[in-house]
C-alpha positions as CSV (number, residue, x, y, z in Angstrom):
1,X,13.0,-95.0,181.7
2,X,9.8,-97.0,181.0
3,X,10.8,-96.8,177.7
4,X,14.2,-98.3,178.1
5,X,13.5,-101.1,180.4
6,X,10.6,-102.2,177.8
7,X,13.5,-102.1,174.7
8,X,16.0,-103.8,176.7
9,X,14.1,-106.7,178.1
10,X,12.1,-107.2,174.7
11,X,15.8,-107.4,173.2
12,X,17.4,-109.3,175.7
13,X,14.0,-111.8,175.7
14,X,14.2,-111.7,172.0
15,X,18.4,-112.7,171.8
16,X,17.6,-115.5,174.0
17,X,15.1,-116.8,171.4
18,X,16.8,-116.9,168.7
19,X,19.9,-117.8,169.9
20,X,18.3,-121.2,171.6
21,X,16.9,-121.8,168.0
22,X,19.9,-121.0,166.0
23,X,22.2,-123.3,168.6
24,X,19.2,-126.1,168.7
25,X,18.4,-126.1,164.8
26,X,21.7,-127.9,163.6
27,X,21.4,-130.5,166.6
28,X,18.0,-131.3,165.7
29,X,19.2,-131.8,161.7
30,X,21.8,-134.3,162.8
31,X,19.1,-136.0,165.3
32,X,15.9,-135.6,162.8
33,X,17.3,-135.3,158.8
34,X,15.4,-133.5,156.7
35,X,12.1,-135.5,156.8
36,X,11.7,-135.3,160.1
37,X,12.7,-131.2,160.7
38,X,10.3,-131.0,157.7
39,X,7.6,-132.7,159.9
40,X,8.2,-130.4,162.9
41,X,8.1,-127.3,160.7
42,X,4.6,-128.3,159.6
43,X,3.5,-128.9,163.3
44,X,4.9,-125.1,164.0
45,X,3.1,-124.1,160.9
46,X,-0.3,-125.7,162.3
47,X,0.5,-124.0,165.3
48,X,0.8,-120.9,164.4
49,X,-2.5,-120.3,162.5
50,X,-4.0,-121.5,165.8
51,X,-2.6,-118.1,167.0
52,X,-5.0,-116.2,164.8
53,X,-8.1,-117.2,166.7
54,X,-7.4,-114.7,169.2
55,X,-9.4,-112.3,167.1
56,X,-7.4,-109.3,168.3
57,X,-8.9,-109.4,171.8
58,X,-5.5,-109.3,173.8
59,X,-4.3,-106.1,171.5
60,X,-7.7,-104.9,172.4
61,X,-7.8,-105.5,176.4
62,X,-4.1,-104.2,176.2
63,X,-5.1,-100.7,174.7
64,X,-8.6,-100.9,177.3
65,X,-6.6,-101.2,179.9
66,X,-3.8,-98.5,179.4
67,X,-7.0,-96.2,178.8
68,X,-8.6,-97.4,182.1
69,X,-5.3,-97.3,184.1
70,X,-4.1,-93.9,182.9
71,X,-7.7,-92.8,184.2
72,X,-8.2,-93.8,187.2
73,X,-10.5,-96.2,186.6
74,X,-11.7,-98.6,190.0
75,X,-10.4,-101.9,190.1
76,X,-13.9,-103.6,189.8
77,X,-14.1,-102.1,186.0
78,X,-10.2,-103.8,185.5
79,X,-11.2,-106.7,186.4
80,X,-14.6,-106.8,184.7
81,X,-13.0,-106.1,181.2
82,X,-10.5,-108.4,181.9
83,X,-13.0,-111.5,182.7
84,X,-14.9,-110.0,179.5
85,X,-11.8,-110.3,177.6
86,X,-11.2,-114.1,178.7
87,X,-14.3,-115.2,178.6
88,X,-15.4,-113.8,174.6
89,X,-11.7,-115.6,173.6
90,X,-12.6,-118.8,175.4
91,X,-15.9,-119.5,173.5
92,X,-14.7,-117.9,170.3
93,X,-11.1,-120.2,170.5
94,X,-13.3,-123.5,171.4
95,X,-16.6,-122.8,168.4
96,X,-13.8,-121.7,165.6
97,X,-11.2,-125.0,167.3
98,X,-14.5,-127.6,166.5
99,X,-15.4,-126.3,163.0
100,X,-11.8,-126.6,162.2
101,X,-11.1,-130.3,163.5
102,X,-14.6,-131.0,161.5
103,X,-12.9,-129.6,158.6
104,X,-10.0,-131.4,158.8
105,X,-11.5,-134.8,159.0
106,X,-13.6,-133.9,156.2
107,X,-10.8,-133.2,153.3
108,X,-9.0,-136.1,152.2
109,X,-5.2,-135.0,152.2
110,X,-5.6,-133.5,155.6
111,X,-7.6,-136.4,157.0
112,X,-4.4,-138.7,155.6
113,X,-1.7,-135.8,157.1
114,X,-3.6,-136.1,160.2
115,X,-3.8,-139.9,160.4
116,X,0.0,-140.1,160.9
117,X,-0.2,-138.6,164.3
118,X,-2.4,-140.5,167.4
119,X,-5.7,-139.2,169.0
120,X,-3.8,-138.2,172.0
121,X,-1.7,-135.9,170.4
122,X,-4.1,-134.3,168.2
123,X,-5.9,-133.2,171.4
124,X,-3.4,-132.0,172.7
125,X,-2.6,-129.5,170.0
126,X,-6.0,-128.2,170.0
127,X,-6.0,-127.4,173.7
128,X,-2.1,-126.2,173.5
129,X,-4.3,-124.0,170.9
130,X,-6.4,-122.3,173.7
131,X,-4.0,-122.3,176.3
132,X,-1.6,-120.5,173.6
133,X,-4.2,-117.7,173.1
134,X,-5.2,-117.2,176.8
135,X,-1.4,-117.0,177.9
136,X,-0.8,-113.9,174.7
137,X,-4.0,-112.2,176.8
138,X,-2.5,-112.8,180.8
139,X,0.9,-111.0,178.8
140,X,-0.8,-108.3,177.6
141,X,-2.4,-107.3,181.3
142,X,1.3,-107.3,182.3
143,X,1.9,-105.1,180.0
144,X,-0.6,-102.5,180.0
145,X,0.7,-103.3,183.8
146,X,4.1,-102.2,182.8
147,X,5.8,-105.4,184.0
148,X,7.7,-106.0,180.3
149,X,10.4,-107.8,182.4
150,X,8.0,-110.6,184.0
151,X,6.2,-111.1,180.5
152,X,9.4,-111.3,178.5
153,X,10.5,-113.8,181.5
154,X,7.4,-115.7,180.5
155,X,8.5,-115.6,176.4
156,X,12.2,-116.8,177.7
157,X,10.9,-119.9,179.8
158,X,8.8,-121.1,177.5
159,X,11.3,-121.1,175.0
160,X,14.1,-122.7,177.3
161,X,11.2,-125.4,177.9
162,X,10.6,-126.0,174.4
163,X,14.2,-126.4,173.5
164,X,15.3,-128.0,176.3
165,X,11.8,-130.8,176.4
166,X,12.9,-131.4,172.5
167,X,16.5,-132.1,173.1
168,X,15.7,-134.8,176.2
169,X,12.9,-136.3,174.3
170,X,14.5,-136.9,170.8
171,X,18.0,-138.1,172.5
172,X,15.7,-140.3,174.6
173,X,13.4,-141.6,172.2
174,X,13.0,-143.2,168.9
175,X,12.0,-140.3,166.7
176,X,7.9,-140.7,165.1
177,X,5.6,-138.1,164.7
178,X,3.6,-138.4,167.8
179,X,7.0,-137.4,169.6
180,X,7.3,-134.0,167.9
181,X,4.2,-132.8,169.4
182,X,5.4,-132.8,173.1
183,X,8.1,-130.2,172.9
184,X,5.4,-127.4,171.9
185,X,2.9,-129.1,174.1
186,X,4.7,-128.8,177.4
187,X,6.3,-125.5,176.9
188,X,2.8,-124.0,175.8
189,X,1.6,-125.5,179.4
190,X,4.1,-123.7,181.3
191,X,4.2,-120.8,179.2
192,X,0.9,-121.0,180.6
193,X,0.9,-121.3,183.8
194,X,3.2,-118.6,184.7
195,X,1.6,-116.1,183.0
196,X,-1.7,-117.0,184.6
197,X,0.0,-116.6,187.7
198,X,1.8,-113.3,187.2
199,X,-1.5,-111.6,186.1
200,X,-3.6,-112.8,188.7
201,X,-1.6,-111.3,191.2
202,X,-2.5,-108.1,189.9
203,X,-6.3,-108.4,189.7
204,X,-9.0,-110.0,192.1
205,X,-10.6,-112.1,188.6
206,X,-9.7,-115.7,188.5
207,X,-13.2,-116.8,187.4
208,X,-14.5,-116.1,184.3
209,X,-18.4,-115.4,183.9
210,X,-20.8,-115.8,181.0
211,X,-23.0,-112.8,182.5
212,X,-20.1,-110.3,181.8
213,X,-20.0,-110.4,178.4
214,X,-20.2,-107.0,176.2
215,X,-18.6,-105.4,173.7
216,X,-19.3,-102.3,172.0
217,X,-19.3,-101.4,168.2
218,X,-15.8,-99.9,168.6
219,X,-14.5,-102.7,170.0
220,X,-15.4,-105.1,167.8
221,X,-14.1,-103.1,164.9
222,X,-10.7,-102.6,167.0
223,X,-10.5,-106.3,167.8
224,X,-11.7,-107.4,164.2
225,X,-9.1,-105.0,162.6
226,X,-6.7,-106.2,164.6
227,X,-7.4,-110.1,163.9
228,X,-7.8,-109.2,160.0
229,X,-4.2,-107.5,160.2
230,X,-2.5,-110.9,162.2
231,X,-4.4,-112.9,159.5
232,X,-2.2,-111.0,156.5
233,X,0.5,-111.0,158.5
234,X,0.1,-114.9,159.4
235,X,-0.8,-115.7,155.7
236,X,2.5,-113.7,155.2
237,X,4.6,-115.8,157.0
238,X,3.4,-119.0,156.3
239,X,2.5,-119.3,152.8
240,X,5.6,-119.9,151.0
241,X,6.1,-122.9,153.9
242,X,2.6,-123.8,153.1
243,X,3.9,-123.8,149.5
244,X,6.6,-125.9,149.8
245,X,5.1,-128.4,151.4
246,X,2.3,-128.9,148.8
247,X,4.0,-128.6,145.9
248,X,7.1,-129.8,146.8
249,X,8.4,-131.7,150.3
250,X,9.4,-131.6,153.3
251,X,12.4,-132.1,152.9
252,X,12.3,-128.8,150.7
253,X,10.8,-127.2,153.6
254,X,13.5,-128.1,156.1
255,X,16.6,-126.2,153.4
256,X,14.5,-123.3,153.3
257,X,13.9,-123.4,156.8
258,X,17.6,-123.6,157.2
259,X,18.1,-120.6,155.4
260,X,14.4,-118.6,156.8
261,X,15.9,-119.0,160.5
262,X,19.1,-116.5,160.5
263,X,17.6,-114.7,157.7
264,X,14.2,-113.8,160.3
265,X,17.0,-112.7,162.6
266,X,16.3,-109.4,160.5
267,X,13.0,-109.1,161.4
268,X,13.1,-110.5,164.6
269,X,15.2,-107.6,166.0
270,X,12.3,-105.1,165.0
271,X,9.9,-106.9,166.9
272,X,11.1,-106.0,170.0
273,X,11.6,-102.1,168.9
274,X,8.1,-101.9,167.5
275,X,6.6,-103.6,170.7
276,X,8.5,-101.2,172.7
277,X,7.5,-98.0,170.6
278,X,3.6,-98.7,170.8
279,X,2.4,-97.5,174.3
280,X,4.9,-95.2,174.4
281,X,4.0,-93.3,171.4
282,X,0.3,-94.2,172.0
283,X,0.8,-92.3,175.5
284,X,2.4,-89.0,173.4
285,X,-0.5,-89.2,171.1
286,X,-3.2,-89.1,174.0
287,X,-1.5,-86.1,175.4
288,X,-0.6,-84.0,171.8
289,X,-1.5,-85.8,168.3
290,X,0.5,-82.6,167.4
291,X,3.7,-84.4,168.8
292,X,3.5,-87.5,166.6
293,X,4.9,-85.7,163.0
294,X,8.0,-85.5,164.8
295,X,7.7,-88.2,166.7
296,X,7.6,-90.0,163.2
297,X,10.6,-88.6,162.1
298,X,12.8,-89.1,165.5
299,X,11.6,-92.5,165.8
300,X,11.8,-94.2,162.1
301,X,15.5,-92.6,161.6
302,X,16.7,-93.8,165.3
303,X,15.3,-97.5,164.2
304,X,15.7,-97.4,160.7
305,X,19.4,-96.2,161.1
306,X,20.6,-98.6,164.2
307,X,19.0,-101.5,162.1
308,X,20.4,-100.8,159.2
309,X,23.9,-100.6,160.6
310,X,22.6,-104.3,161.8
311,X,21.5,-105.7,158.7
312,X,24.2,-104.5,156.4
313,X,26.7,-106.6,159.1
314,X,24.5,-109.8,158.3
315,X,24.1,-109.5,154.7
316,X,28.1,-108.9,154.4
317,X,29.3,-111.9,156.4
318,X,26.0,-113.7,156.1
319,X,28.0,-116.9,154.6
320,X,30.9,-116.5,156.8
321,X,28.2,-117.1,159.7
322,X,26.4,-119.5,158.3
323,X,29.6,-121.7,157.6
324,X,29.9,-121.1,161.7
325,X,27.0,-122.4,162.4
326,X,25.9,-125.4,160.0
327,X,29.8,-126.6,159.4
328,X,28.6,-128.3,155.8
329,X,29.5,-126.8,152.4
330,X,26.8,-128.4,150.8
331,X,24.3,-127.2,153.2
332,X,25.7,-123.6,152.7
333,X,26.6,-123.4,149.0
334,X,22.6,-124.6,148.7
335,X,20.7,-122.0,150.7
336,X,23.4,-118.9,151.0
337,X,21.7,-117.3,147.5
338,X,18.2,-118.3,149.4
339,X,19.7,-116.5,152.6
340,X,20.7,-113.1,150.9
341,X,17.5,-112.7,149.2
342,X,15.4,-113.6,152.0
343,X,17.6,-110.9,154.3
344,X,17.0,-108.1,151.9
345,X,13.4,-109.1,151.7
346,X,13.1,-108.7,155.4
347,X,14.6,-105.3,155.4
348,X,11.7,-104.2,153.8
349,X,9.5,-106.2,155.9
350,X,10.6,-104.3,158.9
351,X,10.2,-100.9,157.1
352,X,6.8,-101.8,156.9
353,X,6.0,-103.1,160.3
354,X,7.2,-99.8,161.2
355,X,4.5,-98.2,159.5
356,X,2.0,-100.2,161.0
357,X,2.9,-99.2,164.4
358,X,1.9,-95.7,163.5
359,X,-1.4,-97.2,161.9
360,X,-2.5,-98.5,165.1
361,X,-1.3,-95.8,167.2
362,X,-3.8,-93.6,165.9
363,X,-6.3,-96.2,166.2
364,X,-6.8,-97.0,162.4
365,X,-7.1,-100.7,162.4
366,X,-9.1,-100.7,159.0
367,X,-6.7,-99.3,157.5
368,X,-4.2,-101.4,158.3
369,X,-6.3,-104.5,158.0
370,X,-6.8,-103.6,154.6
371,X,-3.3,-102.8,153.6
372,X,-2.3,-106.0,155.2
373,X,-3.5,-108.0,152.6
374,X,-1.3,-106.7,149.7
375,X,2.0,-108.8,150.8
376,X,0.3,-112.2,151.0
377,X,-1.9,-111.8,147.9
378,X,1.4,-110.8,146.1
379,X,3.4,-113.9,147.2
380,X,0.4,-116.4,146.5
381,X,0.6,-114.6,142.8
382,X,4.3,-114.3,142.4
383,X,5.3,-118.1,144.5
384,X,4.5,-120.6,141.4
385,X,6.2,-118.8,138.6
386,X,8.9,-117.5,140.7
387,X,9.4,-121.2,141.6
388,X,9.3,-122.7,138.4
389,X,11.3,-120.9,136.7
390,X,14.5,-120.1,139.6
391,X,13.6,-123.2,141.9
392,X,13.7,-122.7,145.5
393,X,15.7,-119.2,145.0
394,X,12.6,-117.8,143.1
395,X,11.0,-118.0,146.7
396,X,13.6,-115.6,148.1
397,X,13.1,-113.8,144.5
398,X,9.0,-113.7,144.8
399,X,9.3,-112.0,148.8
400,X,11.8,-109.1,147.7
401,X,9.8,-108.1,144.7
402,X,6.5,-108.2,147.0
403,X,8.0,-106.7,150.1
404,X,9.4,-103.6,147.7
405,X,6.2,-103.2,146.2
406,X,4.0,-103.6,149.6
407,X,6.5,-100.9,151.5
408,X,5.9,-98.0,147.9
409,X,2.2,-99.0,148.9
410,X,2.1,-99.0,152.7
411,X,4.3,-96.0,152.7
412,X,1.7,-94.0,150.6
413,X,-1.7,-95.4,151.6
414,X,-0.7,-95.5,155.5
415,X,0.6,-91.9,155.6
416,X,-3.0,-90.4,153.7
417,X,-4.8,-92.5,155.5
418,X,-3.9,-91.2,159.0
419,X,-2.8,-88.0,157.7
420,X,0.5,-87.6,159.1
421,X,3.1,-86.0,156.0
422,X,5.1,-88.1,154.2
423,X,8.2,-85.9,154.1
424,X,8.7,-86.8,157.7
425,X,9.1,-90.4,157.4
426,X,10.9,-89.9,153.5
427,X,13.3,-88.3,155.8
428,X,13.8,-91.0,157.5
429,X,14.7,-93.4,154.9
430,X,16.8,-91.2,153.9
431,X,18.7,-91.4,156.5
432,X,18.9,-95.1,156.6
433,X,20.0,-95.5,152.4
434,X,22.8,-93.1,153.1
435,X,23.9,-95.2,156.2
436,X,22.8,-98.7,153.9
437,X,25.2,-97.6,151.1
438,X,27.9,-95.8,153.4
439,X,28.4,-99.0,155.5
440,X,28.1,-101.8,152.9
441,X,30.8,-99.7,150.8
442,X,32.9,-99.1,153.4
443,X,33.0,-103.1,154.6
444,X,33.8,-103.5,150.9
445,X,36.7,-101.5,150.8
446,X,37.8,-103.5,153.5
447,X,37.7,-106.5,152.1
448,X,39.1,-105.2,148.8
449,X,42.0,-104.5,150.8
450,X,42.3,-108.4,152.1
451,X,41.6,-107.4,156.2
452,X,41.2,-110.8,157.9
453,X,37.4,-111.3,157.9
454,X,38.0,-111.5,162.0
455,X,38.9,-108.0,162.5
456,X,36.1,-106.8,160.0
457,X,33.8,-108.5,162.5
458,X,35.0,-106.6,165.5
459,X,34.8,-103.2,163.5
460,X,31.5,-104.0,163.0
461,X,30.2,-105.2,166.4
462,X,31.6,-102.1,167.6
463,X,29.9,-99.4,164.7
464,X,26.8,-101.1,165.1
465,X,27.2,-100.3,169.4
466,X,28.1,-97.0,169.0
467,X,24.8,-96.2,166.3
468,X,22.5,-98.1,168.3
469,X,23.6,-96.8,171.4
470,X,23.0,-92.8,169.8
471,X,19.9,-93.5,168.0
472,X,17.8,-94.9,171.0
473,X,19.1,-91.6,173.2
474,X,17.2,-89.8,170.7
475,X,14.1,-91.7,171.3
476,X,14.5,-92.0,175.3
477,X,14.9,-88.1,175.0
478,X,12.1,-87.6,173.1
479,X,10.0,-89.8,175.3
480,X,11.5,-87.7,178.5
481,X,10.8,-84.7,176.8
């Protein structure tokens, strides 16, 4: 049950995310052109890496806490760790924050990015920066807590704030940089704000204090492993953007954007699952490591094959959609090769993230730290000549050669490492090529035989139900059981 409530509202918060961006995104390119959505992209980007200097404490205090819960631990010990927790990420945040605004005024073509925007919006990043990484923490107390629906509340208002803060102020305003900041600013606040509140109802610790500082050797390797891993991940994510707007502009940046968004959808939807799958499998590996092999095997088939069954129905109709939601030919006959690419690429990307979630059940962070470093070392090699030679397509090109690669590695180097057999999780993928082929062939045939694309939809909707629907009553019962 615990289970399902934390799958459905990580989902559910999830849909609501990406269905405020994928509505908002075409407004904002008929409000901001391409320049401007460029702009906004970079602020995201800067953002974003301000999300690394967490270090891996919240993942920490979230697996602390589950330990120190499931034992019976006294509430005094809760909220010491916690006020531990807050108070290292505080003083790490703000020392790493100052080096990094010294930095920036100290390089020339940041110093001149920068200079574009006022004083009192640079500020205001930084401490959106803190606040960013302190509400991540007051989530994870929820839930080690269990309450998934209050945090994914907290995820869903901050979006609506963001969105909705973006639309007033750019309909309002004459758009310039210094506006672009707010939108991220305020929802950050209040994203904020209610988490603080939610998680201080469940302990006594609103203060932090210096003298409770400690961490042991075990935990800075957990937390470190952890930050080292969201660093690959980040560099991941963000380097063909970073790319893009270097070497060529931001206007660049805002098409592939265009096409990144519904193409993420892919791995977006495995978020959730992963999230979902962690304490519960970390709770069958406390009681039985002998339970996980099949665990493996139960779990990567139920995903693997429901998501499948979801991505196939994208990649087939991907332009149909896209012509739904952008309404310009140009725009779509430009990024729908991009799109494709980019969707099979992030097929593989979930595969992988898959993986990982077994890494870090079984605690082995180095591992995965070290393994998450092959995918953005590959893209850095394979973005320039990838580029040059198939434009902005040889992007898409570059991330499915690398994500193919990274998952033969992952799959390999995870599975020794943690020693859990390979055969169980081959199995698995199995599973998922034969329902990959059978589906795509079978929407072929279809549209050999001229069925209006409409009812082709509706099949699918419906398939896709009926195999997700199976495949997570495999996992509840295996949970149950």
């Amino acid at each position: 049950m615990k289970f399902k409530i934390a799958l459905i509202s990580n989902l559910v918060a999830q849909a609501i995310n990406l269905l405020l961006g994928l509505f908002c995104l075409p407004i904002y390119l008929d409000i901001l052109d391409l320049y401007f959505l460029g702009i906004w992209n970079l602020i995201v980007i800067v953002f974003a890496w301000g999300l690394i200097l967490e270090f891996g404490i919240p993942n920490l205090l979230l697996r602390q806490l589950k330990l120190e819960i499931q034992n019976g631990s006294p509430a005094s010990d809760i909220n010491k760790l916690i006020s531990n927790s807050k108070t290292i990420l505080l003083i790490l945040n703000s020392v790493i924050l100052f080096f990094v605004f010294l930095a920036t005024i100290s390089i020339p073509p940041l110093k001149q990015l920068v200079g574009q925007f006022n004083s009192i919006s640079i500020i205001a990043i930084f401490l959106c920066m803190l606040l960013k990484n302190l509400d991540i923490l007051n989530r994870q107390i929820l839930i080690a807590n269990e309450f998934y629906v209050k945090s994914n509340m907290i995820i869903v208002m901050g979006s609506f704030a963001r969105h909705g803060t973006a639309l007033y102020l750019f309909f309002s305003f004459p758009i310039n940089h210094n506006l672009l900041v707010w939108p991220i600013v305020l929802s950050t606040v209040i994203s904020f704000l209610a988490s603080s509140h939610f998680s201080f109802s469940l302990t006594d610790n609103k203060v932090l204090k210096l003298k409770s500082i400690s961490l042991n050797k075990d935990g800075i390797n957990f937390s470190m492993g952890f930050f080292i891993t969201n660093l690959g991940s980040l560099i991941t994510m963000q380097a063909d953007k970073i790319f893009l707007a270097s070497f060529a502009s931001v206007e660049k940046l805002a098409l592939y954007g265009l096409a990144f968004t519904p193409a993420a959808l892919v791995y977006s939807i495995s978020i959730p699952v992963q999230n979902a799958l962690y304490p519960q499998l970390l709770r069958l590996y406390q009681k039985d490591p002998k339970l996980i092999p099949r665990a493996t095997y139960i779990c990567s088939s139920s995903v693997l094959i429901s998501q499948i069954s979801i991505w196939v129905f994208i990649l087939f109709f991907g332009e149909y959609f896209l012509g739904l939601w952008l309404k310009n030919d140009d725009l779509i006959s430009s990024i729908n090769p991009l799109f494709q690419l980019l969707v099979v690429a992030n097929i593989c990307g979930c595969t992988s993230g898959l993986i990982f979630t077994y890494g870090n059940v079984f605690g082995q962070v180095k591992i995965m730290s070290t393994s998450s470093f092959i995918s953005p070392v590959g893209v850095i090699i394979c973005l320039y000549p990838f580029y040059s030679m198939y434009g902005i397509n040889g992007i898409g090109i570059a991330w499915v050669f690398v994500e193919l690669v990274g998952l033969l590695f992952y799959s390999f180097y995870t599975f020794i490492g943690i020693k859990i057999s390979f055969y169980f999780f081959s199995k698995a993928l199995r599973d998922a090529l034969f329902v990959f082929v059978f589906t795509y062939a079978f929407l072929w045939l279809l549209d050999s035989m001229e069925v209006r694309t409409e009812y082709c939809i509706f099949f699918g909707l419906f398939a896709v139900s009926m195999v997700t629907s199976i495949s997570y009553k495999r996992i509840e019962k295996l949970f149950i059981g």
